[in-house]
N, C-alpha and C positions, 0 to 999 in steps of 0.2 A: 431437505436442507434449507437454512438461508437463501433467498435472492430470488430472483426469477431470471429468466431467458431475454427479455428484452428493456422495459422501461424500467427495472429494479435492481439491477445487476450489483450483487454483493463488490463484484471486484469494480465495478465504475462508480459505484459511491464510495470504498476505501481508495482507491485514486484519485479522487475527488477532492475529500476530507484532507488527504497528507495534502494535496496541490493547495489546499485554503491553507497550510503553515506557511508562516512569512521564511522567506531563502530558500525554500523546495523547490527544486529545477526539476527530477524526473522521480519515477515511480515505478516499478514492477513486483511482481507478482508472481512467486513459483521462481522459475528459473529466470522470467523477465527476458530482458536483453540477450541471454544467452540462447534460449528458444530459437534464435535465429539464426545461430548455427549449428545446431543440434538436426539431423534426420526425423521427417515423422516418425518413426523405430524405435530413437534415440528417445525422443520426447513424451510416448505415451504413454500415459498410467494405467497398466494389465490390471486387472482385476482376478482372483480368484477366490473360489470360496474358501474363509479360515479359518481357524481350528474349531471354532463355534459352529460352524456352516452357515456362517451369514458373508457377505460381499467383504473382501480385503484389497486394499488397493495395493499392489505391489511395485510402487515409486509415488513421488508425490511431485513432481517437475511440474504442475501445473498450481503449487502452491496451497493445496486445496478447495479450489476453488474451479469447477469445470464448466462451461456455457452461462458463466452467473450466478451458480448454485452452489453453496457449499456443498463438500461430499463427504467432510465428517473427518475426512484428514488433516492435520494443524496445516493452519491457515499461516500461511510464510510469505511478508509483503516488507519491502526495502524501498527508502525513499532518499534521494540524495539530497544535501544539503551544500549550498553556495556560500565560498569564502566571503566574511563579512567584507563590505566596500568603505565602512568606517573607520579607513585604517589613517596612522600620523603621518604617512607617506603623501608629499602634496600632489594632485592629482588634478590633469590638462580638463577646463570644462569652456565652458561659452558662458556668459552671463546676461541676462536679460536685454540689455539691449545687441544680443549678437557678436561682444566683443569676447575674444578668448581671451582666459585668465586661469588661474589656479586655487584649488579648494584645497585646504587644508583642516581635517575635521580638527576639534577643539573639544576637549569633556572625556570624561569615563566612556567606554564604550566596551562591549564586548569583544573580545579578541576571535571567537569562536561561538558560532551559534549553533554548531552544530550539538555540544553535550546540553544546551538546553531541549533542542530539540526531540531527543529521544522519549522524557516522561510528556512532551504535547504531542507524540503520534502514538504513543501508546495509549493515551486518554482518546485520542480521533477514534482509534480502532474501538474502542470500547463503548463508545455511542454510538458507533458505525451497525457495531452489530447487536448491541443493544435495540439501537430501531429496528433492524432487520428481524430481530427476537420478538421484539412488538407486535410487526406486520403480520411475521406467520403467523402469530395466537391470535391474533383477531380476525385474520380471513381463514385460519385453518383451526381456529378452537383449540386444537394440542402443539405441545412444544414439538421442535422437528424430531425426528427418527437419528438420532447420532450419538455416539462417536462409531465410524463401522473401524472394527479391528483394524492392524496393519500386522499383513500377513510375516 
């Protein structure tokens, strides 16, 4: 698969990439934040051989992505996006010499950054693992071993 185990990890450089988009506050991966309430039980992705007799993963809660490594199941990463602050609404600030006063923006302004945000994390993801695509073929000569079935 893509990534390695410690200094290349697929999933800490697409967390990365989305965290470089301007208004990105958080990032997960597979189930994310929910992992948290989930049982090790609940969370683990069983494996068994599939109809091919090659490895099937039977869940994907870890987003495809296991210890850093791809595993060849779709790769499922959500990043949130923060209400623009450039709203007409006047807003309490301090001004350079320490006095508090009010801003009120002025100009065009995005109402929502979030529907642009979408085609800029899906381009992130696409050089994310484009390089990661890179890496392997020049330390490992062939492209990786993927997609494994899902069972």
């Amino acid at each position: 698969g893509l990534g390695a185990p410690l200094y290349a990890k697929l999933d800490a450089d697409l967390a990365a990439a989305f965290m470089g988009i301007n208004a990105v506050k958080g990032v997960e991966i597979g189930e994310g934040f929910n992992a948290a309430r989930l049982t090790g039980e609940e969370n683990a992705d069983e494996m068994r051989l599939g109809n091919e007799g090659h490895p099937a993963f039977l869940s994907n809660h870890a987003g495809g992505i296991l210890g850093g490594i791809s595993t060849g199941a779709p790769i499922i990463a959500r990043f949130a996006v923060k209400p623009t602050s450039s709203i007409l609404t006047p807003r309490r600030t301090v001004d350079k010499f320490g006095a508090e006063t009010d801003l009120v923006t002025k100009g065009r302004h995005d109402p929502c950054v979030g529907i642009r945000a979408v085609p800029v994390g899906e381009a992130m993801m696409s050089c994310v693992l484009a390089d990661h695509l890179l890496r392997h073929r020049g330390q490992v000569g062939t492209p990786p071993a993927w997609p494994f079935p899902q069972a």
